[in-house]
N, C-alpha and C positions, 0 to 999 in steps of 0.2 A: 095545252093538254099534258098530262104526267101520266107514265106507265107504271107498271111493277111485273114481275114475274109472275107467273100463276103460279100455285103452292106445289104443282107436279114439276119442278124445275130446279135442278143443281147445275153447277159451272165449275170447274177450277183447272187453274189460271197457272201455267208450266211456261216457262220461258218468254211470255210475254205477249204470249196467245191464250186461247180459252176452248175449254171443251163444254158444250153446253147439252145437259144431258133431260129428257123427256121420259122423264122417271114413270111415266103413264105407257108408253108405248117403246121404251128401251130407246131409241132413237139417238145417236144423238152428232152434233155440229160441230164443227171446228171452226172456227172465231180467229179472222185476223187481228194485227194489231190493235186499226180502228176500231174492229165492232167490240175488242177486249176493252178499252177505251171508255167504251160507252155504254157497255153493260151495267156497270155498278151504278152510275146514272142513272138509270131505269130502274129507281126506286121510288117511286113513289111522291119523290120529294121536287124534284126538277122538270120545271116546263120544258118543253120541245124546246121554245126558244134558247134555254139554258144550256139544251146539252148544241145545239147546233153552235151557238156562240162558242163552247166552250172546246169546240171542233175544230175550228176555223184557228183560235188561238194556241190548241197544240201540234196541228199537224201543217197551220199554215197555209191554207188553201181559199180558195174563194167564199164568200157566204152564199155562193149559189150551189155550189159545189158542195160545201157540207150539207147546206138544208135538200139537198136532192140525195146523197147517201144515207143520211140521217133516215129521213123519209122511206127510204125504201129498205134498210134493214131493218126500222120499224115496221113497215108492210111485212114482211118475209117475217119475224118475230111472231105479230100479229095470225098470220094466216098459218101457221105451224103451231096455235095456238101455246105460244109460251112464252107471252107477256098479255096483260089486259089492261084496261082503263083504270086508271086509281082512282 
């Protein structure tokens, strides 16, 4: 499966965090490390599997461990509608 942001959606990235802003509803997130990480991922272009692999190899944690984070800031993205199915 490959994401993208939906078109109501900006982010930028201060110190090595992310602000992720829901240009529709003013809203907007602040983004640890990880999910700054794996934002730019989320274009469109990288399978799940892609960004989970590529999780595992920069922050050095389990592959159960990543594809369970992975998984669930993509739910929370998902359900805040501000990423969708590419």
């Amino acid at each position: 499966m490959k994401y993208r942001p939906c078109e109501h959606v900006d982010w930028k990235t201060f110190d090595g965090e992310s602000v992720l802003l829901n240009l529709a509803t003013g809203y907007y997130f602040r983004l640890n490390q990880v999910a700054t990480f794996i934002l730019p991922l989320l274009d469109g272009q990288h399978h799940l599997g892609e960004i989970i692999d590529r999780v595992v190899a920069r922050f050095r944690v389990s592959q159960r461990q990543a594809q369970r984070d992975v998984q669930d800031f993509i739910g929370q993205l998902l359900a805040e509608k501000l990423i969708r199915k590419a």
